[in-house]
C-alpha positions, 0 to 999 in steps of 0.5 A: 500500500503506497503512502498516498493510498494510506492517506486517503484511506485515512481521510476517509476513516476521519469523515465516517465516525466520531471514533475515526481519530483511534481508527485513524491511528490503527490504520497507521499504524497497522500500515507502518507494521506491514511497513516494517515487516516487509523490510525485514523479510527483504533482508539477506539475513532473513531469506538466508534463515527461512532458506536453512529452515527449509532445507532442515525440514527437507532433510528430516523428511528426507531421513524420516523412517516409518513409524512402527506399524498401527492397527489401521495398516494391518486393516489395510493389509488385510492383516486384521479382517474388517467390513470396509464401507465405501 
């Protein structure tokens, strides 16, 4: 949301109700949130932390071995007799 965007929403805030000056504020200062979380992600150091984080799970996935067997696989194998419904 560009600045000139943010101000005419602003404007338009202030004429609609006798609360608008608190609601004025909260739109700005939600603006001025999304501001500051945008420059953050656009960091090196940020993309470089979520692109570890991501290659982590990746290899934790990649490594992950079966859990032990549960009573709905021996049913799907046929293991344990069962009436299925469709």
């Amino acid at each position: 949301m560009s600045k000139k965007t943010l101000s005419v929403t602003v404007a338009k805030v202030s004429a609609a109700s006798p609360d608008a000056e608190n609601r004025a504020k909260l739109i700005a200062l939600i603006a001025a949130f999304i501001s500051f979380i945008l420059i953050i992600i656009d960091l090196p150091q940020f993309k470089l932390l979520v692109l570890q984080m991501v290659e982590g799970e990746q290899e934790k996935a990649q490594v992950a071995q079966a859990e032990e067997v549960t009573i709905f696989d021996k049913i799907v194998k046929g293991e344990i007799p069962a009436e299925v419904l469709f």
